[in-house]
C-alpha positions as CSV (number, residue, x, y, z in Angstrom):
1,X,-35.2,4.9,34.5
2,X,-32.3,2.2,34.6
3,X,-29.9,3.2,32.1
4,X,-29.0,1.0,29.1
5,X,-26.1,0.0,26.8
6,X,-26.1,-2.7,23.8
7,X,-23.5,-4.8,23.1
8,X,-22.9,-6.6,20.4
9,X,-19.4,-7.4,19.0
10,X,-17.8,-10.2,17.0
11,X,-14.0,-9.1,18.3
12,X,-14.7,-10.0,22.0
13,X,-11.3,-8.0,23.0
14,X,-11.5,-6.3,25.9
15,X,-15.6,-6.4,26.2
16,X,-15.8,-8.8,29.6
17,X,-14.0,-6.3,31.1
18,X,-16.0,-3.0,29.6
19,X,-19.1,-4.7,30.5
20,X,-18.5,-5.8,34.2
21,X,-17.8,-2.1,35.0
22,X,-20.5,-0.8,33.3
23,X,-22.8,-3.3,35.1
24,X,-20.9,-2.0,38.2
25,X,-22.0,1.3,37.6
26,X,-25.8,0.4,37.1
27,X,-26.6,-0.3,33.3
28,X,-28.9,-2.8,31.8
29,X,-27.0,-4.9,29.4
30,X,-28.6,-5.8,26.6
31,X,-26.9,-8.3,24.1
32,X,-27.9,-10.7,21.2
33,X,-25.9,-14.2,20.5
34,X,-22.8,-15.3,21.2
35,X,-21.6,-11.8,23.1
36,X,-24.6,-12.3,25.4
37,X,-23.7,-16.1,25.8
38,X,-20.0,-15.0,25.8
39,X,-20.6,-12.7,29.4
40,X,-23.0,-14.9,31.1
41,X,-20.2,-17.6,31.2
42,X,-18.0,-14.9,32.7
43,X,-20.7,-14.1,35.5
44,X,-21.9,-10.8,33.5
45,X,-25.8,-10.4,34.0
46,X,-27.4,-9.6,30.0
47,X,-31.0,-9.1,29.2
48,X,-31.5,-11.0,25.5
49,X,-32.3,-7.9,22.9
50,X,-35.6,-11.0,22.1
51,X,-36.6,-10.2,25.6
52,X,-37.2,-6.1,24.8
53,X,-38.3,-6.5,21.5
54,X,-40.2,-9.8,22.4
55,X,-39.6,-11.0,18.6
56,X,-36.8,-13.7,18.1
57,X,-33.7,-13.8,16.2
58,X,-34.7,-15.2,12.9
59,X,-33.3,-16.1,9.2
60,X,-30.4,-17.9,11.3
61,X,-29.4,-14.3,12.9
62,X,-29.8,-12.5,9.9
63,X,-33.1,-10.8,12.0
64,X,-32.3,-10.2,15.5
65,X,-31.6,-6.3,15.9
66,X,-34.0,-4.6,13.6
67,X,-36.7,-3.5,15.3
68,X,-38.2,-0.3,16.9
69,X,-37.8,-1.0,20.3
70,X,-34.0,-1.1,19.6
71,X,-34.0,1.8,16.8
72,X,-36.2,4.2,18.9
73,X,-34.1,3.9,21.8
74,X,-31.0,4.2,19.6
75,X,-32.5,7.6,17.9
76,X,-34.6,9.2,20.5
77,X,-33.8,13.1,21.5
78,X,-33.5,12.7,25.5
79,X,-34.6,16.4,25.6
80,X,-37.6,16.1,22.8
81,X,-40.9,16.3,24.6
82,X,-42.4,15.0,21.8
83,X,-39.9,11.8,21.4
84,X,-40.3,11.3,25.2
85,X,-44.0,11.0,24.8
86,X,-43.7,8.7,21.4
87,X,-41.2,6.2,23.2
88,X,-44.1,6.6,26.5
89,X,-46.6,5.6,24.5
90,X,-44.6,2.7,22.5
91,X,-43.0,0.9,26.0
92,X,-39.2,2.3,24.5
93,X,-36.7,3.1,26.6
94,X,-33.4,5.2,25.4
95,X,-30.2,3.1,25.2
96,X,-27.4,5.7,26.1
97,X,-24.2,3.4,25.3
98,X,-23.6,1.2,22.1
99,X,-21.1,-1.2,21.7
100,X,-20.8,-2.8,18.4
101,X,-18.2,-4.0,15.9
102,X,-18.6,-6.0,12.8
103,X,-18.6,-9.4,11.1
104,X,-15.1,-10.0,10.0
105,X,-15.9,-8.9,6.2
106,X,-12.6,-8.0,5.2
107,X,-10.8,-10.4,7.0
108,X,-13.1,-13.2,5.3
109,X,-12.3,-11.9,1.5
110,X,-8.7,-12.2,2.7
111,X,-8.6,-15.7,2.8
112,X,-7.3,-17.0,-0.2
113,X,-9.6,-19.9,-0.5
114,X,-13.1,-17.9,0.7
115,X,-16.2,-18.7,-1.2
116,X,-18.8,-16.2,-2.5
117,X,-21.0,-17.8,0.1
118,X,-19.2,-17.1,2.6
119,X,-18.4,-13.8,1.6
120,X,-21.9,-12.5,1.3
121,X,-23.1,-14.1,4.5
122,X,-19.9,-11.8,6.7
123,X,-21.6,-8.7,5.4
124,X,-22.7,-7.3,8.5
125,X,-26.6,-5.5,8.1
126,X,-27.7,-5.0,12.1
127,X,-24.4,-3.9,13.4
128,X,-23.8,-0.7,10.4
129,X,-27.4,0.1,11.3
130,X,-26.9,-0.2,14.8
131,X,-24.0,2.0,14.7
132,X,-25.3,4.7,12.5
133,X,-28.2,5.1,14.2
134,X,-26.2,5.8,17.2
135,X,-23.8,7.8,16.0
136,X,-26.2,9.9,14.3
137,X,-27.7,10.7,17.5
138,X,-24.8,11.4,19.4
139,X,-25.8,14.4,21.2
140,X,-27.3,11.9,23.7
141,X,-25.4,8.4,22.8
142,X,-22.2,7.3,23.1
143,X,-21.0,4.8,20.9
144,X,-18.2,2.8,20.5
145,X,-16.8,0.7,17.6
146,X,-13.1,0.1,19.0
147,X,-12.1,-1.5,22.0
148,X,-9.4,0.7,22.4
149,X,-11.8,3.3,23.3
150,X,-13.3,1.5,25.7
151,X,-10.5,2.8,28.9
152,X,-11.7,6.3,28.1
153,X,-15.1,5.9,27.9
154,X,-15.0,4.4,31.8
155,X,-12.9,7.1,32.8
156,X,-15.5,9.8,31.7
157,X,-18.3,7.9,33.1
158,X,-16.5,7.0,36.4
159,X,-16.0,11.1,36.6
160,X,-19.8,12.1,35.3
161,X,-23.4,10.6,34.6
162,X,-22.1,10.9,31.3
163,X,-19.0,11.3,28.8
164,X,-18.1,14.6,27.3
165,X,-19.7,16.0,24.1
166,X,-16.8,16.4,22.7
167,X,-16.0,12.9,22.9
168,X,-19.1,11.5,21.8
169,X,-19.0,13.6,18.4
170,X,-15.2,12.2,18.1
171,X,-16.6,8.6,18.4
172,X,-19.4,8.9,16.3
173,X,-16.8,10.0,13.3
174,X,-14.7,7.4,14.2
175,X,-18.0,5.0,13.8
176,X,-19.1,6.8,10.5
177,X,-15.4,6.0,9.0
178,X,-15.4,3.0,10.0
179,X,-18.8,1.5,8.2
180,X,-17.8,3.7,5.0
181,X,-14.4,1.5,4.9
182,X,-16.6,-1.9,5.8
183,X,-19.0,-0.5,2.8
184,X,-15.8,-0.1,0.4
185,X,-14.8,-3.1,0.8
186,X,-18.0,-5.0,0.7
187,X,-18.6,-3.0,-2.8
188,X,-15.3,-3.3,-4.3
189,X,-15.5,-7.1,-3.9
190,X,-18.8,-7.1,-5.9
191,X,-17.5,-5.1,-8.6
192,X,-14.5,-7.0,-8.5
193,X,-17.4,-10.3,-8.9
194,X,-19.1,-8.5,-12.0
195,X,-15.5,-7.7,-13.8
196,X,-16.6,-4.0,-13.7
197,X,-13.1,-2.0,-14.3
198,X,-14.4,1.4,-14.3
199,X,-17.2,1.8,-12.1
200,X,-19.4,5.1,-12.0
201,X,-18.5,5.5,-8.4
202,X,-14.7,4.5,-7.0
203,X,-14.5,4.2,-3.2
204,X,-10.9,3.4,-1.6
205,X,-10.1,3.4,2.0
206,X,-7.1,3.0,3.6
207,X,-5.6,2.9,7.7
208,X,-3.2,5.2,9.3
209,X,0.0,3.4,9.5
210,X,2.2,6.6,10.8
211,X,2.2,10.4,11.2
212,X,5.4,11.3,9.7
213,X,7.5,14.2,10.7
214,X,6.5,16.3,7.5
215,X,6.4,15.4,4.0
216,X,9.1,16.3,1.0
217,X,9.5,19.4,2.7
218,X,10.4,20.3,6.6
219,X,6.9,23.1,5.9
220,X,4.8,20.2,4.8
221,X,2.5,17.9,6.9
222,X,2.3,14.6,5.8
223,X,1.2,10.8,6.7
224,X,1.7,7.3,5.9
225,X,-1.7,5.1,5.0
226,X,-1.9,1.9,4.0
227,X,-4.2,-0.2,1.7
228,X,-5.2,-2.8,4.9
229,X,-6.2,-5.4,1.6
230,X,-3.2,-4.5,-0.8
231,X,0.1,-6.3,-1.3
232,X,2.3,-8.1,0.9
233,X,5.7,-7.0,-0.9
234,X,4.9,-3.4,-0.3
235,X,6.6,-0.9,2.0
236,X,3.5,0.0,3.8
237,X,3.9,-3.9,5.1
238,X,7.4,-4.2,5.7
239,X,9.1,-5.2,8.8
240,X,11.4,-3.0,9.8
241,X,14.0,-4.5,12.1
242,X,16.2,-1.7,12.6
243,X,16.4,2.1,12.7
244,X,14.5,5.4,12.9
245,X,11.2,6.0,11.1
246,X,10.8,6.0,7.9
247,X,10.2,10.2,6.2
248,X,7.8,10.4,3.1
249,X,10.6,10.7,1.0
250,X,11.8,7.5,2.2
251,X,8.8,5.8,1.9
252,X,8.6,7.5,-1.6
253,X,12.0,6.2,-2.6
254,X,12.2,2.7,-1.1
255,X,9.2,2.0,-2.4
256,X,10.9,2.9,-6.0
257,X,13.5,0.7,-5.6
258,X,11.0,-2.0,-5.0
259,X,9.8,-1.5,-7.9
260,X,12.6,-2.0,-9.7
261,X,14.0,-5.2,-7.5
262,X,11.1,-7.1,-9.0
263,X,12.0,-7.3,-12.5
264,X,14.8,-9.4,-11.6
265,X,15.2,-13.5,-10.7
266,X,18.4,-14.0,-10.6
267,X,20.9,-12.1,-7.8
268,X,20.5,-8.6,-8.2
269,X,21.0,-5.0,-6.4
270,X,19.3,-1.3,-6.8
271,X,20.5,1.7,-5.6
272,X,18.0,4.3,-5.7
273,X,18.3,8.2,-5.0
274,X,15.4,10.5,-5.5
275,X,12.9,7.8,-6.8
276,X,15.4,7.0,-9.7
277,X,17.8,4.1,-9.7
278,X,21.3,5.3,-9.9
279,X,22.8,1.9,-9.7
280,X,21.3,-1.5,-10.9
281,X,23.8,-4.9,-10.6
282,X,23.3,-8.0,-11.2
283,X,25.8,-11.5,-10.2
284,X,26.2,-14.5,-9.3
285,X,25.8,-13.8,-5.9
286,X,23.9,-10.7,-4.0
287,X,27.7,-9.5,-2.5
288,X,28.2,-9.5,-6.5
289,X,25.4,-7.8,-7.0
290,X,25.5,-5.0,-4.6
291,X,29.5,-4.4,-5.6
292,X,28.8,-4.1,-9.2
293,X,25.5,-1.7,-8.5
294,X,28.3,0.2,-6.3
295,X,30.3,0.2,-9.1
296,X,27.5,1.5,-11.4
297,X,27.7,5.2,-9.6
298,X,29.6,4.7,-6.0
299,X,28.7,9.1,-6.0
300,X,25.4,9.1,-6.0
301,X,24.4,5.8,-4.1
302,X,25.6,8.0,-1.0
303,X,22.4,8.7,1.0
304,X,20.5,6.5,-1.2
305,X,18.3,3.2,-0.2
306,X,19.7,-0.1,-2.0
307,X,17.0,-3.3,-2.3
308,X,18.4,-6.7,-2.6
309,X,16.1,-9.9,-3.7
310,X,18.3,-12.5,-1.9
311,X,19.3,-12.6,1.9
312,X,21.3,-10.7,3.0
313,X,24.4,-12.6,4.4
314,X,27.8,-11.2,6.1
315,X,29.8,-10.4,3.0
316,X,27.0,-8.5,1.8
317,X,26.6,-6.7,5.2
318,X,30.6,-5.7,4.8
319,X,29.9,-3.8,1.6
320,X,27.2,-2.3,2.7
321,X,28.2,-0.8,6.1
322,X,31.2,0.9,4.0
323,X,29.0,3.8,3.0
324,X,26.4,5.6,4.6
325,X,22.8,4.0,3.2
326,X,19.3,5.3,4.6
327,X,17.4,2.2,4.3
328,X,18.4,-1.4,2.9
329,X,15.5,-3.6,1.7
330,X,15.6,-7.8,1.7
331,X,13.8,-10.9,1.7
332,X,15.9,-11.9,4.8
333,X,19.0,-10.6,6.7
334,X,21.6,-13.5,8.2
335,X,22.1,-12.9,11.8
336,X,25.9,-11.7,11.2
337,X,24.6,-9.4,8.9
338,X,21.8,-8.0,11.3
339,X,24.7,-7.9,13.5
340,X,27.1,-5.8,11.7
341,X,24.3,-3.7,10.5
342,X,23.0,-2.6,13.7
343,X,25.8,-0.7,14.5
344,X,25.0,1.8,12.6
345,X,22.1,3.6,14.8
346,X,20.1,5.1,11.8
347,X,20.2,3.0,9.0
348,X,17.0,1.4,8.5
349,X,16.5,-2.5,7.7
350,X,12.8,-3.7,6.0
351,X,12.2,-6.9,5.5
352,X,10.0,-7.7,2.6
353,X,8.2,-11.3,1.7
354,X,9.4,-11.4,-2.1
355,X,7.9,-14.4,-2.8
356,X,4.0,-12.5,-2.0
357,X,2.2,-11.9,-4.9
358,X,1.3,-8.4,-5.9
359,X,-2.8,-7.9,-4.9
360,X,-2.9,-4.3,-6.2
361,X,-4.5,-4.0,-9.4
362,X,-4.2,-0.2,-9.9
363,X,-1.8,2.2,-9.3
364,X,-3.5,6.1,-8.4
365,X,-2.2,9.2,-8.3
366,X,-3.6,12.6,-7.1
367,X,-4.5,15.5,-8.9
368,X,-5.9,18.9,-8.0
369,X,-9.3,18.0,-7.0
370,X,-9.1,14.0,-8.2
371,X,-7.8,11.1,-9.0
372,X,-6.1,9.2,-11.7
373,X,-5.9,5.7,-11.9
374,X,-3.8,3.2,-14.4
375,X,-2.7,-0.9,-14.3
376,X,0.8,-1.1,-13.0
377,X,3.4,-1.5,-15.6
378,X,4.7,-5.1,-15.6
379,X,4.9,-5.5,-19.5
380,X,8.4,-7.0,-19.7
381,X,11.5,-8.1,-22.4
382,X,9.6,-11.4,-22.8
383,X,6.2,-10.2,-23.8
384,X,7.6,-7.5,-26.3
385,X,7.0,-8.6,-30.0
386,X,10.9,-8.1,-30.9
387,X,12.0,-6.8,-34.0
388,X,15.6,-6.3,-34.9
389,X,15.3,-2.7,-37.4
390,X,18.9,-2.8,-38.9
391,X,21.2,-4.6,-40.9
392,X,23.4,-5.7,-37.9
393,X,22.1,-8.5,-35.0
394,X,22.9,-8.3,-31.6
395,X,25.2,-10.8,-30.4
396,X,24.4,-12.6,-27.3
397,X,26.0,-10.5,-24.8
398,X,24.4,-7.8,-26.1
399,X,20.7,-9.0,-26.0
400,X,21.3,-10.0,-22.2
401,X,22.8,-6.1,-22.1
402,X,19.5,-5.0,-23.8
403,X,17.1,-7.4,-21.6
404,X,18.6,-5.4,-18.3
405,X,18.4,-2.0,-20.0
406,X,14.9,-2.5,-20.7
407,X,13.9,-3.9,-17.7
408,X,15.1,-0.4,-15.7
409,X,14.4,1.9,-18.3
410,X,10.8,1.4,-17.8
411,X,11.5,2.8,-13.7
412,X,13.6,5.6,-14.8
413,X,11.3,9.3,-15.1
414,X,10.8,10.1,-18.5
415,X,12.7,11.3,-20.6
416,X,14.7,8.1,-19.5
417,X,18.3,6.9,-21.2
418,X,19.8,3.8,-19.6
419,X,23.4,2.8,-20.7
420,X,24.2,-0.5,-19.4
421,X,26.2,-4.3,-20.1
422,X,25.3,-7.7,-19.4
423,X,25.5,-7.4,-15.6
424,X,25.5,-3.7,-14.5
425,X,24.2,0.0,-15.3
426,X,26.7,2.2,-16.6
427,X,25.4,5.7,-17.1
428,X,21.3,7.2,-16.3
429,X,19.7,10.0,-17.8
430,X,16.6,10.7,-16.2
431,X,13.8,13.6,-16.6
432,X,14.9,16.0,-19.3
433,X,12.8,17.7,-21.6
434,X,14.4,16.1,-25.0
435,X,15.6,12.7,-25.0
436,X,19.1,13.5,-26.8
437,X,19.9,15.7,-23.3
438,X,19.1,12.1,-20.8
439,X,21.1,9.9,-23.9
440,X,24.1,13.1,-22.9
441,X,24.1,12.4,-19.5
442,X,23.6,8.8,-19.4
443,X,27.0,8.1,-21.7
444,X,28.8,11.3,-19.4
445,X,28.6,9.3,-16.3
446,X,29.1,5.7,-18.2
447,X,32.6,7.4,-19.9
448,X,34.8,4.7,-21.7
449,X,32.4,1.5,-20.2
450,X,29.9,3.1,-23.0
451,X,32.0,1.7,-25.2
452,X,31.4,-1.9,-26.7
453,X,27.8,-1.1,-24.1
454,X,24.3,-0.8,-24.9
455,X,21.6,2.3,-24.5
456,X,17.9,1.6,-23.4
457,X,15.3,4.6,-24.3
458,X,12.1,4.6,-22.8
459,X,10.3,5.9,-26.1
460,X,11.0,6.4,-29.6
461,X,13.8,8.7,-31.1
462,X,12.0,11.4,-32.7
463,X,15.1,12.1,-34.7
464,X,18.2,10.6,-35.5
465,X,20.6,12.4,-33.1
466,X,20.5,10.2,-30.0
467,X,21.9,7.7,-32.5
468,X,24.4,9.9,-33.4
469,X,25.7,10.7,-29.9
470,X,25.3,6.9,-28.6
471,X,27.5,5.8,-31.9
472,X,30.2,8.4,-30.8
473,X,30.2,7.4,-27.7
474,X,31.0,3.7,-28.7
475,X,27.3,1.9,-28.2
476,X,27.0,-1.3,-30.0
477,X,23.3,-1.7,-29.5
478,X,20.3,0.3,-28.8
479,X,17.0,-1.2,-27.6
480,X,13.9,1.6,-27.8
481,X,10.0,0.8,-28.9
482,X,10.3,2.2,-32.6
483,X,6.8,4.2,-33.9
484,X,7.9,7.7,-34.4
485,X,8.1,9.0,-37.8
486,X,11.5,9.1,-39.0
487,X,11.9,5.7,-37.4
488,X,13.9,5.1,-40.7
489,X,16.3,7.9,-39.9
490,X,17.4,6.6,-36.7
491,X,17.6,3.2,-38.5
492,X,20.1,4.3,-41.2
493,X,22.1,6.5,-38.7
494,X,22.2,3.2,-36.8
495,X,23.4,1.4,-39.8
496,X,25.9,3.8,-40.9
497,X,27.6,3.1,-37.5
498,X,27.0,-0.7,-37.3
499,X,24.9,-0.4,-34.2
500,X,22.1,-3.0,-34.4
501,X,18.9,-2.0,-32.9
502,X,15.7,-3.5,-31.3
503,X,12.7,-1.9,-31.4
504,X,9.8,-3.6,-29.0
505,X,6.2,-2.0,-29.8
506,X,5.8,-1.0,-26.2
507,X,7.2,2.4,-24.4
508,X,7.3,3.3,-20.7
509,X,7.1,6.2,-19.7
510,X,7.4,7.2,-16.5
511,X,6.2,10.6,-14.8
């Protein structure tokens, strides 16, 4: 009996070329639509899938694969006597190779302007079925979902009647992972349609994007995926221009620093060293910028990764090859700057579109056996309901001072102090177990610039003594969200010292 293969693909690459050597080697081609009209233009010999099943394509191609005469060959055990006699008796034959890939879905809901319409009529029924029944019955077919499979598939068959075992089972995984991501998205979008936040089932898929060397630790395997529908202004789609790969902690920190570069329109810099920002500038111009988030902690911005929201141009490239960096992130480098920058053999340039617009709607995080979920935080200075607590009101300077502090607090692990001015950070206390021990740290590092400064808290004082070590310290206002209980403790502590203070209703923590 001639042997068959199907093919049926909507990304045409490499196909003409898969199906003249197959049809060198003896197969039947069988095809439906535009890849059967696509090879008989190239000289490729196809038998219409109409012609076997003798039943056209209908419902404007919805109909054109599903049908026993294509199913039974798909599913029939070669070495069933039984099977062998039901596809005898029913005039099937076995199809041994399947080539099939998938109406652009995904690529269609990507489209900023795409219709409902058009969404629903990319949602791909014959090929999923096509596919699964093949891969379920992979003992005896192979099937094939990505062209860049298609070189080793000819080199087993050029070697054998048939390809390995062993690769046929890898295949068919590779086909049942790929219509469970097509699935994901074609259900997410629905439930996005019926404004369902929390649905009884969550399905997420994602693609490879690297392997990485290991993970925090040199004993720890780790890899990179990516969201293939998520934001633009991410680090799983940045360009990288220059340097070695990026390490998980990398990833983890740069990615940080994003975070933080976003709260900001006008010229800024962040320095960031173990997912906290240990230097946050802002000027007139980025080379201001970066020398003033320098300035904020030129110690610990050594090894660190430093994100910048303007280009960066050749007098921002001098500062910056002055001390050793491991990644610097921009909307643009100059071409003096990618020049100056590139001597350094390691250092690692991304380029980030800053004017995308953030697509992910959830941020998750893995726990022992699941998953948490939450809306990213982007509650900001202007949507706070502002309330000044004490007798004294911040003066202008000091509410632009309070605007930045708040605006990094919120990306600074909890328990999180920020001392900062106008224009720069001063001092950071991140991650201890009582908020007066961050407040410590944060006005030990900012030293005399605490004075005349201002001190951002994540969350409420429980007590009054955060107060009392900003006020010896010289800090002339404190923004925090206010609610605890002896609110009115910290508010006379702040009186008695002429601090004003700012509560806004909203704390961020950060774990």
């Amino acid at each position: 009996m001639k042997k068959r293969a199907l093919l049926s693909v909507s990304d045409k690459s490499g196909i003409l070329e898969f199906a003249r050597e197959l049809e060198k080697m003896g197969y039947e081609l069988l095809s439906t639509g535009g890849t059967k009209k696509f090879l008989e233009e190239n000289g490729v010999s196809i038998t219409a899938v109409d012609e076997i099943t003798k039943f056209p394509e209908i419902l404007g191609g919805r109909v054109k694969t599903l049908h026993p005469l294509v199913h039974g060959g798909l599913l029939a055990k070669h070495d069933d006597a039984e099977h062998q006699s039901q596809m005898a008796e029913n005039g099937i034959s076995p199809i041994s190779i399947v080539c099939v890939n998938l109406y652009p879905f995904r690529e269609t809901i990507a489209k900023p302007d795409v219709t409902v319409d058009d969404a629903i009529e990319n949602i791909d029924i014959g090929g999923p079925t096509m596919l699964r029944s093949a891969a379920k019955n992979h003992a005896y077919v192979t099937v094939i979902v990505d062209a860049a499979d298609y070189p080793a598939v000819l080199t087993e068959l050029h070697n054998g009647e048939a390809t390995l075992p062993e690769t046929r089972r890898r295949l068919a995984a590779k086909v049942f992972r790929h219509t469970a991501a097509y699935d994901s998205y074609i259900s997410n979008y629905l439930t996005d349609l019926t404004g369902e936040e929390y649905p009884d089932q969550l399905t997420l898929t994602y693609e490879l994007s690297q392997t990485l060397r290991y993970g925090e630790n040199p004993h720890q395997k780790a890899a990179f995926y990516r969201s293939p529908l998520g934001s633009e202004f991410s680090i799983a789609n940045a360009n990288q221009l220059h340097g070695k790969e990026l390490s998980y902690n990398n990833i983890q920190d740069a990615n940080a620093a994003l975070q933080i570069i976003k709260e900001f329109k006008m010229p800024a810099a962040v320095a960031v060293k173990h997912m906290n920002p240990c230097g946050v500038g802002t000027g007139e111009t980025i080379a201001d910028a970066f020398g003033k988030a320098y300035e904020a902690d030129p110690i610990s911005i050594f090894g660190g990764i430093v994100a910048l929201n303007r280009e960066v141009d050749a007098e921002t490239a001098k500062q910056l090859t002055t001390i050793f960096l491991e990644i610097i992130i921009a909307p643009a480098f100059s071409d003096e700057a990618i020049e100056l920058l590139t001597q350094k053999k390691n250092i690692r340039l991304l380029v980030i579109p800053f004017d995308s617009k953030n697509k992910d709607k959830w941020n998750t995080v893995t726990v022992e056996g699941g998953l948490l979920i939450q809306q990213p935080d982007v509650y900001g200075y202007e949507d706070a309901d502002i309330q000044i607590a004490t007798e004294r009101q911040p003066t202008a300077a000091e509410l632009d001072a309070l605007k930045l502090g708040w605006s990094v607090v919120k990306h600074v692990k909890s328990n999180a102090i920020v001392v900062c001015n106008s224009e720069m950070t001063l001092g950071i206390g991140a991650g201890q177990m009582n908020r007066v021990g961050s407040a410590k740290i944060a006005l030990e590092q900012a030293g005399e610039g605490a004075k005349g400064a201002i001190m951002a808290s994540d969350a409420f004082f429980p007590m009054s003594d955060t107060v009392e070590v900003a006020a010896k310290a010289g800090i002339k206002a404190i923004i925090q969200p206010g609610g605890s209980k002896k609110d009115q403790e910290s508010i006379d502590k702040a009186n008695e010292y002429g601090i004003a203070m700012v509560f806004t209703g909203v704390r961020h923590f950060k774990h």
